[in-house]
PASEBA-1860 file (N, C-alpha, C; in nm, 3 decimals):
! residues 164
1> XXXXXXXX> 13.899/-2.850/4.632/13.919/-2.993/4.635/13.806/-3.063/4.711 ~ 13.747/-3.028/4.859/13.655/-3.116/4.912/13.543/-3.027/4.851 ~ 13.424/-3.073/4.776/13.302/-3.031/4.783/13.193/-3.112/4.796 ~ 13.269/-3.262/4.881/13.125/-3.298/4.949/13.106/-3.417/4.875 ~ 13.138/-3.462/4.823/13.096/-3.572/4.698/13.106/-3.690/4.719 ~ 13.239/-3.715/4.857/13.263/-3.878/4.876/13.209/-3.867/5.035 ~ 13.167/-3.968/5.065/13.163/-3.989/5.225/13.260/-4.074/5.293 ~ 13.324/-4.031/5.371/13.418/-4.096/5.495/13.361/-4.157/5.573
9> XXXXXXXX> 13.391/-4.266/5.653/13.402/-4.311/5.807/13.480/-4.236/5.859 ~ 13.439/-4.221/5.994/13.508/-4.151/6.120/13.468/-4.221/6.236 ~ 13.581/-4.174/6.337/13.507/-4.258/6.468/13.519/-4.157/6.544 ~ 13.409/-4.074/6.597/13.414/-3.985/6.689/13.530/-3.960/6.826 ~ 13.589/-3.901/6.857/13.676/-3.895/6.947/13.621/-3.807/7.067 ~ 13.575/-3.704/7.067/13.477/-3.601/7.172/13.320/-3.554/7.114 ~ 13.280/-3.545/7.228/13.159/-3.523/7.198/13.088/-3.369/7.089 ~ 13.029/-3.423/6.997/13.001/-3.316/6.876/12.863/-3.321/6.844
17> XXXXXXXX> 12.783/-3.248/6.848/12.658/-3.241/6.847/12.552/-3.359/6.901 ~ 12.499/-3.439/6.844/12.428/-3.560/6.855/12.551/-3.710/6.860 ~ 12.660/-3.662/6.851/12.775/-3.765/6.825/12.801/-3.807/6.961 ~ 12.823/-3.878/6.991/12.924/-3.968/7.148/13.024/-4.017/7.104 ~ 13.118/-3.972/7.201/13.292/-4.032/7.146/13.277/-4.228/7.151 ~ 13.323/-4.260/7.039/13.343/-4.426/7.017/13.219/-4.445/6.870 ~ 13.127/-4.355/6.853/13.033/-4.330/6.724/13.124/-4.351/6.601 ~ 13.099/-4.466/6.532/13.148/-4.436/6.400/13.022/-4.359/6.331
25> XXXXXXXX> 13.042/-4.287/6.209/12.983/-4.222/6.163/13.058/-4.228/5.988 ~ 12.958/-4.198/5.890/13.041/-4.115/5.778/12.962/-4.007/5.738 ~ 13.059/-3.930/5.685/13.066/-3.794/5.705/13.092/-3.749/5.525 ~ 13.071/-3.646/5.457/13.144/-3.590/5.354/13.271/-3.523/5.398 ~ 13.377/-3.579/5.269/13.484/-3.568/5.341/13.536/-3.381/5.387 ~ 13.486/-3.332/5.308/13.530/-3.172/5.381/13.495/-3.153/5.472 ~ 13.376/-3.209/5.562/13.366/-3.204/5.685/13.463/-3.385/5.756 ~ 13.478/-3.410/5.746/13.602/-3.535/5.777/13.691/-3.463/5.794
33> XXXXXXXX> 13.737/-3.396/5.664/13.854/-3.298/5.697/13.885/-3.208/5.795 ~ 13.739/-3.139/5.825/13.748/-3.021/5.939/13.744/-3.075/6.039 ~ 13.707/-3.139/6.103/13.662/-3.227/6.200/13.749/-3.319/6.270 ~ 13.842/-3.393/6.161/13.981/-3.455/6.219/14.081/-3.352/6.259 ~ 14.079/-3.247/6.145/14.146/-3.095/6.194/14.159/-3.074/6.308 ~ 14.027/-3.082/6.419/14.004/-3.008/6.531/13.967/-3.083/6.618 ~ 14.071/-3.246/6.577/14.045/-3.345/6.660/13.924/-3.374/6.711 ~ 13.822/-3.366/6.662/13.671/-3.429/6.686/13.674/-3.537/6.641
41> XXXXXXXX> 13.727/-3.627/6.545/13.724/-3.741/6.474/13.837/-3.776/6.463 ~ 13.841/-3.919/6.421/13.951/-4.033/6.322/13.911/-4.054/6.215 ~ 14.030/-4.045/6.163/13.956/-4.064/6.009/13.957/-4.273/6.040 ~ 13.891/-4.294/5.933/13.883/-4.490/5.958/13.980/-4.515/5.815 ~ 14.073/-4.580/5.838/14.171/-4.601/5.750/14.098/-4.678/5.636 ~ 14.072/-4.648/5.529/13.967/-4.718/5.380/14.073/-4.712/5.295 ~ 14.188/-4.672/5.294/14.326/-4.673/5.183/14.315/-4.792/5.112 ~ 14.333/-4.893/5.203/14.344/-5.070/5.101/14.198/-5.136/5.023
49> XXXXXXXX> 14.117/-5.076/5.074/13.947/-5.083/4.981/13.982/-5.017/4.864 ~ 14.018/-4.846/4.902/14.050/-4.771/4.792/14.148/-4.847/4.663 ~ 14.274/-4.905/4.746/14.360/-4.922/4.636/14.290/-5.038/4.562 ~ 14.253/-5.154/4.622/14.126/-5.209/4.571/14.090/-5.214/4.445 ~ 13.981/-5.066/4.478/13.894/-5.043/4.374/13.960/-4.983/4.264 ~ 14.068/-4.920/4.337/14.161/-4.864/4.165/14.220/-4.986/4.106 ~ 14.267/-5.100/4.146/14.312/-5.183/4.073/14.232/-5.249/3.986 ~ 14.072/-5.284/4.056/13.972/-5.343/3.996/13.923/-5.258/3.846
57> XXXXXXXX> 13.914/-5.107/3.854/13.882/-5.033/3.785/13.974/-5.044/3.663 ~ 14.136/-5.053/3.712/14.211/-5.055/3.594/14.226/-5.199/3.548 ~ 14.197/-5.312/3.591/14.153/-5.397/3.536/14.108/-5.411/3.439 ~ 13.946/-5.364/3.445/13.845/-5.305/3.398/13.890/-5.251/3.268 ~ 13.928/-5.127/3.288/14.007/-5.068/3.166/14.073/-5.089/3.073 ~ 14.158/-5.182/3.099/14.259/-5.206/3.011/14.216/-5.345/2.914 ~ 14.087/-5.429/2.993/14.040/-5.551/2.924/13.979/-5.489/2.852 ~ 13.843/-5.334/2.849/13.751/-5.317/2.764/13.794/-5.233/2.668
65> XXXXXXXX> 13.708/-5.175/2.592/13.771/-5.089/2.473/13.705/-4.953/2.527 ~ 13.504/-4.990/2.522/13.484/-4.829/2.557/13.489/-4.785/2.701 ~ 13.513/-4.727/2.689/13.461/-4.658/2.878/13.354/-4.755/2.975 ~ 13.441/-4.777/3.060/13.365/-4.812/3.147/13.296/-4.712/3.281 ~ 13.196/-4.771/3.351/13.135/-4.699/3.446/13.230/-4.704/3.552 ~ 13.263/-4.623/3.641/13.330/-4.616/3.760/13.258/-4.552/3.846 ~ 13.269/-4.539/3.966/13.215/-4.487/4.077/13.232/-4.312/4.106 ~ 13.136/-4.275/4.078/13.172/-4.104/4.115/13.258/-4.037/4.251
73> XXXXXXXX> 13.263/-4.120/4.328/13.317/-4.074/4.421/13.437/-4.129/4.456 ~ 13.482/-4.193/4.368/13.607/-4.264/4.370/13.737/-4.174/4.374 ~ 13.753/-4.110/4.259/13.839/-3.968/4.252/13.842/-3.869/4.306 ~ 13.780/-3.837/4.449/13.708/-3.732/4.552/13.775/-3.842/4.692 ~ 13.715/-3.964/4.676/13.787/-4.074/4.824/13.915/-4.069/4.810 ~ 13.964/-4.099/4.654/14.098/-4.165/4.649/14.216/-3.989/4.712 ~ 14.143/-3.885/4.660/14.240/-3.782/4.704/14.227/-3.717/4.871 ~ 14.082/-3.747/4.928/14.107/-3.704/5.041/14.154/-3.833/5.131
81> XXXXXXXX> 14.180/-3.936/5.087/14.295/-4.010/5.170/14.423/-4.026/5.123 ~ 14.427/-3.914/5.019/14.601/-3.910/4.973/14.623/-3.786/5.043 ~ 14.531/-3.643/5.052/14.543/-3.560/5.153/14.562/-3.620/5.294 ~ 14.474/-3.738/5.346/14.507/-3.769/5.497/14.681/-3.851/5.537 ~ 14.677/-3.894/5.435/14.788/-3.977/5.426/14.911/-3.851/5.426 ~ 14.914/-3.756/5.362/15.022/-3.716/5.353/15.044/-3.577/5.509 ~ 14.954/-3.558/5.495/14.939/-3.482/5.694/14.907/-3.588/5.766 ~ 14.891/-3.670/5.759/14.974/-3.783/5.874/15.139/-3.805/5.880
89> XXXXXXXX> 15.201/-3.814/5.781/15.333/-3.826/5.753/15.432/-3.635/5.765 ~ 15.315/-3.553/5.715/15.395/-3.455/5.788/15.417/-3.408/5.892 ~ 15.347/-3.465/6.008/15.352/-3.443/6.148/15.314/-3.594/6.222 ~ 15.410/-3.676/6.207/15.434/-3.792/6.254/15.392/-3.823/6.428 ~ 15.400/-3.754/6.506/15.439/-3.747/6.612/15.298/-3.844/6.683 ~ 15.293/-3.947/6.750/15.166/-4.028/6.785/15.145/-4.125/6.718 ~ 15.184/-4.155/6.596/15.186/-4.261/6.545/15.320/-4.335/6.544 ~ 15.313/-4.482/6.588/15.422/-4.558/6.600/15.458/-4.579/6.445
97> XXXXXXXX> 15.610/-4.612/6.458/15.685/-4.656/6.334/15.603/-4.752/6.209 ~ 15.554/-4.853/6.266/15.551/-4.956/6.217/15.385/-4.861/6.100 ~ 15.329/-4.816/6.198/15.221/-4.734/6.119/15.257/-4.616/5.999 ~ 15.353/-4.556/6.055/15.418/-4.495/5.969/15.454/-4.512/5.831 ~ 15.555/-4.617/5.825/15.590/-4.703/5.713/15.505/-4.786/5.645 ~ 15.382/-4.815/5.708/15.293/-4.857/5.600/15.182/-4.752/5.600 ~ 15.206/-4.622/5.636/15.135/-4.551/5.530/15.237/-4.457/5.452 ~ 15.339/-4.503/5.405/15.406/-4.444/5.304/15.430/-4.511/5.188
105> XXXXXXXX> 15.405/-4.669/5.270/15.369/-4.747/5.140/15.249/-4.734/5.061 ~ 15.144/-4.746/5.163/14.995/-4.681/5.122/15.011/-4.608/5.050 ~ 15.053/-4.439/5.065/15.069/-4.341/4.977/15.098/-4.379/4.853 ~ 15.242/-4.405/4.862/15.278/-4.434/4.706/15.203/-4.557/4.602 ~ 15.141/-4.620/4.668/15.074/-4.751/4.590/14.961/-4.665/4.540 ~ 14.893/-4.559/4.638/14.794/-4.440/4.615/14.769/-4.419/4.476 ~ 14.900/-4.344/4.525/14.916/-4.193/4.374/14.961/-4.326/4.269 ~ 15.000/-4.405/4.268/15.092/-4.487/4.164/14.913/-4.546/4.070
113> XXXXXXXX> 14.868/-4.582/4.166/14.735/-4.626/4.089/14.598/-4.510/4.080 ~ 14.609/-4.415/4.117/14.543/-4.325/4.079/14.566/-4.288/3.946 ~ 14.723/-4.259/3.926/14.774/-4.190/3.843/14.769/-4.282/3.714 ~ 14.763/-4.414/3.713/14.746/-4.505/3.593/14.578/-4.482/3.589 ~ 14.509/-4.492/3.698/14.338/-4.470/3.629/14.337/-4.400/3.575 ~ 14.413/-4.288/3.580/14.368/-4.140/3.525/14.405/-4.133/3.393 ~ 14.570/-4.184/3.382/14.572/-4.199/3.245/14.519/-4.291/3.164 ~ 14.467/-4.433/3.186/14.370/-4.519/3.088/14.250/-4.434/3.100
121> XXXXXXXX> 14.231/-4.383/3.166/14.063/-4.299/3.140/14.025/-4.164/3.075 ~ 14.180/-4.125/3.125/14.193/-3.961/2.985/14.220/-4.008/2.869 ~ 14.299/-4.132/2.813/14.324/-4.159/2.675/14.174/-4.216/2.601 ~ 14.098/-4.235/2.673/14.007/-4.338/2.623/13.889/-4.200/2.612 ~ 13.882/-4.096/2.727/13.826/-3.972/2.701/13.810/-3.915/2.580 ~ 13.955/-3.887/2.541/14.028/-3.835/2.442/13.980/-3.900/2.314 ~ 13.983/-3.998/2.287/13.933/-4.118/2.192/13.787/-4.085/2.139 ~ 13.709/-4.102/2.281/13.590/-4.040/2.239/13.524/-3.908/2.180
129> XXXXXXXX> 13.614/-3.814/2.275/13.612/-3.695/2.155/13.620/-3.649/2.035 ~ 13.722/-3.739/2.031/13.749/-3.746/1.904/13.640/-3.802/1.807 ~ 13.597/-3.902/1.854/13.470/-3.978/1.775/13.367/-3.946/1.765 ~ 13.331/-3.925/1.895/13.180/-3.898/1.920/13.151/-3.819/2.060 ~ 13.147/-3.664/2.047/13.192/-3.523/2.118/13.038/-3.507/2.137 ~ 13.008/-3.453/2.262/12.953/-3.442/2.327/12.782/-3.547/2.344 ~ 12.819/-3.697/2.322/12.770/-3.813/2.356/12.717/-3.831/2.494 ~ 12.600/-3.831/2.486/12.479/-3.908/2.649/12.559/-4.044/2.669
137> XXXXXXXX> 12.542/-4.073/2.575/12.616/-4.233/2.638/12.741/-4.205/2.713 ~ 12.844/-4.159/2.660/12.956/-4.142/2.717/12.949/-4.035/2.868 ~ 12.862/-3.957/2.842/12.854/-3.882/2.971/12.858/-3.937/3.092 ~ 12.709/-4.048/3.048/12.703/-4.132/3.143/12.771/-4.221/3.255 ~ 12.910/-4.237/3.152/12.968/-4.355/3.172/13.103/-4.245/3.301 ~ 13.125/-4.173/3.307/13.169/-4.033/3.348/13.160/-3.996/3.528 ~ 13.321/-3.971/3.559/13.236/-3.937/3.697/13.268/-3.794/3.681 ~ 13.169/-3.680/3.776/13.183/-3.577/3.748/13.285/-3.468/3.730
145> XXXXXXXX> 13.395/-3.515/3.768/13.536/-3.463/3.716/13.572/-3.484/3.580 ~ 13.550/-3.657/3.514/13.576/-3.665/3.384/13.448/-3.566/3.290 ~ 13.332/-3.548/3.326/13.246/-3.520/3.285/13.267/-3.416/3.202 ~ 13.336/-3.264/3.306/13.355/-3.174/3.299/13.500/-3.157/3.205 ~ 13.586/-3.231/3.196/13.695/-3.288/3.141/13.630/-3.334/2.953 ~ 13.535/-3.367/2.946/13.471/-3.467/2.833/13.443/-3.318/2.806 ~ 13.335/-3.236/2.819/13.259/-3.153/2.771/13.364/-3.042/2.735 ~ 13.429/-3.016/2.784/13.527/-2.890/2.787/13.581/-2.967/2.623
153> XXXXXXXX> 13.629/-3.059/2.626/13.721/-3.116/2.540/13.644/-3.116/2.401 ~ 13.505/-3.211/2.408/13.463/-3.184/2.290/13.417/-3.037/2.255 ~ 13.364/-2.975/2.329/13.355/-2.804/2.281/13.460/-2.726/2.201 ~ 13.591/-2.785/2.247/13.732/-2.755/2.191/13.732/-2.787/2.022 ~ 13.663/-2.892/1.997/13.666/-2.975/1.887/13.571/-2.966/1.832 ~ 13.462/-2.926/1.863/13.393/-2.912/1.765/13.443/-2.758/1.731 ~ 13.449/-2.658/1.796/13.479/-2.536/1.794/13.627/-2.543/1.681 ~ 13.669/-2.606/1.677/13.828/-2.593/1.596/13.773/-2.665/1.483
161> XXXX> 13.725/-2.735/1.474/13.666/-2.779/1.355/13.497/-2.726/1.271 ~ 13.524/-2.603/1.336/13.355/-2.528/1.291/13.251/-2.608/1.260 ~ 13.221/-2.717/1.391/13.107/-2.792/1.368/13.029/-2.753/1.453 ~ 13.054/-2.609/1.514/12.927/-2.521/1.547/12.817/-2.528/1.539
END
């Protein structure tokens, strides 16, 4: 899941190499991850940017017909703050109530709009395969998860249809 692809804010908490505690910094999130792990960092709460940009995106989507461009690191941010979000909520303990409850709202507004990008963007995937399988243009338009998602798919199709 983390291989580096989105960058986090953090705000240093103890001192870590060239870092001084009160340093914001961003970081790739697998190291965000390790790092808040072992209490060296905070993660900087970006959830409501995130949900944001998923709303803007499905906006986006649902007005155009072909694929639109989205941000590659969008689907890499949006899950390692659905990972932070949800080990925050499984070990509650330090965070007051009121924080609590709005990151469970957070969460679910999360996954609720992740899960609609994903499906306007796999149907419209799908579409293209169908049409026009293994397309530069469309690659383009691709973040590297759909990418790999696109290519697999048209290989399927041309392969079942011996257009080898």
């Amino acid at each position: 899941m983390f291989v580096g692809r989105a960058v986090i804010p953090v705000k240093v908490m103890r001192p870590f190499g060239d870092w001084k505690p009160g340093d914001m910094v961003l970081i790739e999130d697998w190291k965000a991850k390790e790092l808040w792990e072992s209490g060296v960092v905070e993660i900087i709460d970006e959830v409501e940017k995130i949900i944001i940009e998923l709303d803007r995106y499905i906006k986006e989507e649902r007005e155009n017909r072909p694929l639109a461009t989205i941000d590659g690191s969008l689907y890499d941010r949006t899950e390692f703050y659905m990972y932070f979000l949800n080990k925050v909520l499984e070990n509650p303990s330090g965070y007051p109530p009121e924080t609590l409850r709005s990151y469970i709202t957070k969460l679910a507004n999360l996954k609720e709009k992740y899960k609609e990008l994903k499906r306007l963007r796999f149907n419209k995937i799908l579409k293209s395969v169908m049409l026009r399988p293994n397309s530069l243009e469309i690659l383009n338009k691709l973040t590297p998860k759909e990418k790999e998602l696109y290519l697999q798919m048209s290989n399927m199709r041309t392969s079942w249809l011996g257009e080898e």
